[in-house]
Backbone as CSV, one residue per row, in Angstrom:
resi,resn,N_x,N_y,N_z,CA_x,CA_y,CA_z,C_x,C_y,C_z
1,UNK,-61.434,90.635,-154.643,-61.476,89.537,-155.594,-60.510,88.421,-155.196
2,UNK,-59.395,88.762,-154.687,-58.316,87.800,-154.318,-59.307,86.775,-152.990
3,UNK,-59.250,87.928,-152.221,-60.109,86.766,-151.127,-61.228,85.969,-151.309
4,UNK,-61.538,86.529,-152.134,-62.596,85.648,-153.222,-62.366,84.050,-153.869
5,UNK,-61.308,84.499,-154.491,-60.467,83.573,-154.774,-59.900,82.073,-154.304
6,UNK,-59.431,83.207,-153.305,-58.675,82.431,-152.223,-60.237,81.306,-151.173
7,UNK,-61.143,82.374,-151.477,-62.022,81.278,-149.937,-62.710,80.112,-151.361
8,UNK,-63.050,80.202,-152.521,-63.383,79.398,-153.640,-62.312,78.170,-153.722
9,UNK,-60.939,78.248,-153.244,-59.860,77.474,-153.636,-59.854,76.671,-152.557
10,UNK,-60.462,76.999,-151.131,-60.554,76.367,-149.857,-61.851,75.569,-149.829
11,UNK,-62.906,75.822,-150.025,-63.885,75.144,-150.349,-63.820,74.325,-151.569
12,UNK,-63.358,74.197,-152.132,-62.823,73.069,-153.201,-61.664,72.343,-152.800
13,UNK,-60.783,72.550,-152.037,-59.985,72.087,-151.361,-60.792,71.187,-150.330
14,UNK,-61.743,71.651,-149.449,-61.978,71.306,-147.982,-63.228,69.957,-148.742
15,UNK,-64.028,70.059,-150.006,-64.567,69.650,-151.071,-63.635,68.333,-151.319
16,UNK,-62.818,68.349,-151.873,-61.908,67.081,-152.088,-61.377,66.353,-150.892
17,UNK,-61.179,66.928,-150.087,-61.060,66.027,-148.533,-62.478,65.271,-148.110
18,UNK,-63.338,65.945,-148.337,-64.801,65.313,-147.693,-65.024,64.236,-148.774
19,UNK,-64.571,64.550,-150.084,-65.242,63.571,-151.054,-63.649,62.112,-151.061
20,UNK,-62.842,62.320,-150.710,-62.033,61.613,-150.474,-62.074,60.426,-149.691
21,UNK,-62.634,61.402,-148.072,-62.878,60.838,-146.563,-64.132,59.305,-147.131
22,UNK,-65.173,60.004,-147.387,-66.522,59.577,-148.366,-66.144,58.104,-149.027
23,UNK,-65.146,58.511,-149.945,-64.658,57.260,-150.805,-64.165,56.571,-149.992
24,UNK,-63.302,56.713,-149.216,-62.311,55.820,-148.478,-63.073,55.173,-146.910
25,UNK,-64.471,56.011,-146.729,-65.261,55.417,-145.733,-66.221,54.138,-146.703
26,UNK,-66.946,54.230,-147.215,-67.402,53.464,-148.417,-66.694,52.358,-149.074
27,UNK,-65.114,52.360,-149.524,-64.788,51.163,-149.549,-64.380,50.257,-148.020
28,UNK,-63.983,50.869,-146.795,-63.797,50.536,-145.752,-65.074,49.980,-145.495
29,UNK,-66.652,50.052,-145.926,-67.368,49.679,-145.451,-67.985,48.220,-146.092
30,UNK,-67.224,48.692,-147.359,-67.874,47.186,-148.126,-66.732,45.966,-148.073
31,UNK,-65.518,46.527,-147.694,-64.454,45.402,-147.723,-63.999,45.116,-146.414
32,UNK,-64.021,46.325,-145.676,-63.198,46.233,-144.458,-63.980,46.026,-143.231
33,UNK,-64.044,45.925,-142.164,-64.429,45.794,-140.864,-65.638,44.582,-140.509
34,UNK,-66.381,43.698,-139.992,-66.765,42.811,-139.692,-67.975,42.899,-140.166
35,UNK,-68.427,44.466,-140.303,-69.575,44.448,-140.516,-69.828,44.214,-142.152
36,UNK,-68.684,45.302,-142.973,-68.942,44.811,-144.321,-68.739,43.678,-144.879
37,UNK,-67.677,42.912,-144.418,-67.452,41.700,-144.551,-68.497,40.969,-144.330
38,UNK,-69.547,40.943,-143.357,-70.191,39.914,-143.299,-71.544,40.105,-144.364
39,UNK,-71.833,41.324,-144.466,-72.792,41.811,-145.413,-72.320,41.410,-146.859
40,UNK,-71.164,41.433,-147.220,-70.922,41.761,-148.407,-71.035,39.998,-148.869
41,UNK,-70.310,38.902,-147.739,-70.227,37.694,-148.031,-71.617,36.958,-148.313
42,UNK,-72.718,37.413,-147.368,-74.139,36.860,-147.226,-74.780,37.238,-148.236
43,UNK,-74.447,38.685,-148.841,-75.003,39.095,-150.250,-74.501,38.198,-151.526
44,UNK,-73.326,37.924,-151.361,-72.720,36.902,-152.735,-73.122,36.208,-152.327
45,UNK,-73.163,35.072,-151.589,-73.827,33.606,-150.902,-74.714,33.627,-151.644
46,UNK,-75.720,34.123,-151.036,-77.142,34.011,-151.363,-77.305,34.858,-152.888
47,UNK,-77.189,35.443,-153.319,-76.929,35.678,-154.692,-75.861,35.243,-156.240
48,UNK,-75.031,34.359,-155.405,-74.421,33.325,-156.306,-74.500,32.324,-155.809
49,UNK,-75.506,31.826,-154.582,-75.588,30.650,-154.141,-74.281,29.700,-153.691
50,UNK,-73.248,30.191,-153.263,-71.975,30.136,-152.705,-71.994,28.584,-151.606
51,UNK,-71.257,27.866,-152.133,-70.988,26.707,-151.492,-70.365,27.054,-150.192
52,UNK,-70.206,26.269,-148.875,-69.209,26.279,-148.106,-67.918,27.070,-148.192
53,UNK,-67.229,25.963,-149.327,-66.106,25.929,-149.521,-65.512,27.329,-150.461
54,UNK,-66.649,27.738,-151.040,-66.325,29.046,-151.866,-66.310,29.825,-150.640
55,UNK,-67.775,30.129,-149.916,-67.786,30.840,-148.630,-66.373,30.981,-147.982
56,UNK,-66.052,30.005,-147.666,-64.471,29.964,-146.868,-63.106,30.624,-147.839
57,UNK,-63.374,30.395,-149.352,-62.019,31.088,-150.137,-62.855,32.609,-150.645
58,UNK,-63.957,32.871,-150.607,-64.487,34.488,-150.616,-64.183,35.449,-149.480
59,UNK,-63.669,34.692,-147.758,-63.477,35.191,-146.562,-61.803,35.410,-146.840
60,UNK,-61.309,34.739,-147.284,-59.847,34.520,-147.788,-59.549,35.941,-148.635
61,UNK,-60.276,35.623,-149.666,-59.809,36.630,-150.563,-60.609,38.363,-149.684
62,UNK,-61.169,38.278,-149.253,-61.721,39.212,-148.568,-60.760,39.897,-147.558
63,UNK,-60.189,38.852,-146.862,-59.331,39.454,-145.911,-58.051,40.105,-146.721
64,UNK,-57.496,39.325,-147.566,-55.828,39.701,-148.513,-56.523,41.015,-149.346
65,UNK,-57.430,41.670,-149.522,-58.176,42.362,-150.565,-57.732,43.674,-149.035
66,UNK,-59.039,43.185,-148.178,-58.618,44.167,-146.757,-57.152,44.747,-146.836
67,UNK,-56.240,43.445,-146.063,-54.963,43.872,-146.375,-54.288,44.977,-146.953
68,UNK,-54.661,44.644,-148.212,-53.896,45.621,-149.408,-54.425,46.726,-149.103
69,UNK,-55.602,47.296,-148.618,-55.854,48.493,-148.909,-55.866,49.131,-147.666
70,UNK,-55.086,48.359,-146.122,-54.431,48.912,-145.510,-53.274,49.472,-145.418
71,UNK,-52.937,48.561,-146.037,-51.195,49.135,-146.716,-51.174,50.023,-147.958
72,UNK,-52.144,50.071,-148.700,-52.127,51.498,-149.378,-52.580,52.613,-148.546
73,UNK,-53.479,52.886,-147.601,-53.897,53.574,-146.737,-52.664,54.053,-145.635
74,UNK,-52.236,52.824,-145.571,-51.048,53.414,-144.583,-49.682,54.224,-145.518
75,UNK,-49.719,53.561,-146.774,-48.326,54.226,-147.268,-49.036,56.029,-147.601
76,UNK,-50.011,56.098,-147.969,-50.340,57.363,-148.287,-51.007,58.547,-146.839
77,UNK,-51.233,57.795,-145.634,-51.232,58.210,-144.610,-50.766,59.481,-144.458
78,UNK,-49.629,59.745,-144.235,-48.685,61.124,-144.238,-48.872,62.063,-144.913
79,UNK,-49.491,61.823,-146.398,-49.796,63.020,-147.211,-51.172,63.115,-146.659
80,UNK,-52.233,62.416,-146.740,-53.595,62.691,-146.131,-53.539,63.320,-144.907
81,UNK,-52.973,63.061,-143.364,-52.656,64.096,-142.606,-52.363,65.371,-143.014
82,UNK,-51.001,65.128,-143.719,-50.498,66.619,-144.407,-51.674,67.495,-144.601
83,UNK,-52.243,67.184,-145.893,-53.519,67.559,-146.167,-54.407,67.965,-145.668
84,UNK,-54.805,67.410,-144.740,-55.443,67.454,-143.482,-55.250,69.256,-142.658
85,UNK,-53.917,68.669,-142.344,-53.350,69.958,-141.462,-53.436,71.221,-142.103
86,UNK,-52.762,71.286,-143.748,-53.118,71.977,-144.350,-54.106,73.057,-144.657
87,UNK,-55.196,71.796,-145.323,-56.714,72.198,-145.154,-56.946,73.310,-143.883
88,UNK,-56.819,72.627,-142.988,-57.683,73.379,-141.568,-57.041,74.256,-141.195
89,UNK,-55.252,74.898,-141.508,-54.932,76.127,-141.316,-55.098,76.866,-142.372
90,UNK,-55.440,76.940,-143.528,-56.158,77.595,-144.548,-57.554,78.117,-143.952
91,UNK,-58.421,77.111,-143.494,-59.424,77.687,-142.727,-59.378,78.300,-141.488
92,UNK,-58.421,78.519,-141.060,-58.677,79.297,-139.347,-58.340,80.162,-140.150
93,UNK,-57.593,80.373,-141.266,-56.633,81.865,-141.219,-58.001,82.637,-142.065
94,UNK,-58.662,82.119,-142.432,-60.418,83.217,-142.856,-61.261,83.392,-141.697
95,UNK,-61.145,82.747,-140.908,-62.185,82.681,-140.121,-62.016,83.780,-138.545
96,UNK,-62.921,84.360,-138.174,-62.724,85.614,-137.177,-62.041,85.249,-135.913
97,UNK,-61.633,86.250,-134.827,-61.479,85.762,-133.363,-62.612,85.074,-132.462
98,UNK,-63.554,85.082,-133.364,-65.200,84.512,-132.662,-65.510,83.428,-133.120
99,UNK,-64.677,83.189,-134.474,-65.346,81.687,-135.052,-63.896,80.873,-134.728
100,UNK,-62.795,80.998,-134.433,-61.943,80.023,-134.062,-62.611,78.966,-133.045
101,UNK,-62.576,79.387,-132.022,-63.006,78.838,-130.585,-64.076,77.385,-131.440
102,UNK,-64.624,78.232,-131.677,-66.099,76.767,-132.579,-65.409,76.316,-133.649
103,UNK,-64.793,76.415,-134.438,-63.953,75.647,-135.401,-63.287,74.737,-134.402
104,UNK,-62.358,75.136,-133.687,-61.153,74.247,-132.650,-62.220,72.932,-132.528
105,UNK,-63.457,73.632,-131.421,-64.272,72.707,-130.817,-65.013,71.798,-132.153
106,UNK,-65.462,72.185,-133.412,-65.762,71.307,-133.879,-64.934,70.070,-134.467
107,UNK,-63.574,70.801,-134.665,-62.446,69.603,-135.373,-62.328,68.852,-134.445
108,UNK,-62.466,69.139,-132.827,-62.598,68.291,-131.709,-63.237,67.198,-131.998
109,UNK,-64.311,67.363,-132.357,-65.852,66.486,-132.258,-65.285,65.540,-133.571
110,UNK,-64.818,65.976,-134.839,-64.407,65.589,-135.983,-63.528,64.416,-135.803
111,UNK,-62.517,64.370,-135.145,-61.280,64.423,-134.375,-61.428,62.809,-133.552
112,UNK,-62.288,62.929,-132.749,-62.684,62.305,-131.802,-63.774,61.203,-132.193
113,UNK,-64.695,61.327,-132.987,-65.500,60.586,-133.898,-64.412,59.824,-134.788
114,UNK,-63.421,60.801,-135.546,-62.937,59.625,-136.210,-61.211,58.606,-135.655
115,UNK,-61.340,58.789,-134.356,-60.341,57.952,-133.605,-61.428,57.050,-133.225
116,UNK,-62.452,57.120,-132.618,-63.641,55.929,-132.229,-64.159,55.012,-133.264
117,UNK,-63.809,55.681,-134.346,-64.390,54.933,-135.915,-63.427,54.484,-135.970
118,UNK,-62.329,54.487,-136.056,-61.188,53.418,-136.016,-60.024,52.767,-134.789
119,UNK,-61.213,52.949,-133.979,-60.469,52.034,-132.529,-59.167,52.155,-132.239
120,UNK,-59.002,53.943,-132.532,-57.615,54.262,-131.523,-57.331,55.391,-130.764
């Protein structure tokens, strides 16, 4: 029953990281990077019919909006790693001498996808 327990508390755990990752990919997509930015501006434009000059203070406020929620991202950084690290030694320590090897290799793939998603 304990291990029971215990693998229910990891999957709700590993559950709040994915739904976290999720949120924080989703606003990155509508505020942050060139692509949401430009989507998000052409959608107000053309749906509030956006002058020039608004166009140019909606790119403004777009970028200082960005900003901020790099610097919240970065101040909370350290605990999300934490977390992170956490998480995934909770999961090796259930998992067999046969499923490590493919765990390692998939956090690889995990790992590596999300340094390319953010150009470092």
């Amino acid at each position: 029953m304990n291990r029971r327990a215990a693998f229910l508390v990891v999957v709700v755990f590993v559950l709040g990281l994915a739904l976290g990752g999720l949120s924080m990919h989703l606003a990155a997509n509508r505020f942050g990077g060139n692509h949401g930015k430009k989507s998000f501006t052409e959608e107000l434009t053309r749906e509030l019919n956006l002058t020039p000059a608004q166009q140019t203070q909606l790119s403004a406020i777009l970028e200082e909006t960005r900003g901020k929620f790099s610097a919240i991202y970065e101040q909370y950084r350290p605990q999300i790693d934490q977390a992170r690290r956490d998480g995934r030694q909770n999961i090796r320590a259930i998992l067999t001498e046969e499923q490590l090897p493919k765990f390692e290799q998939f956090l690889q793939r995990v790992d590596d996808a999300r340094k390319k998603k953010n150009g470092r």
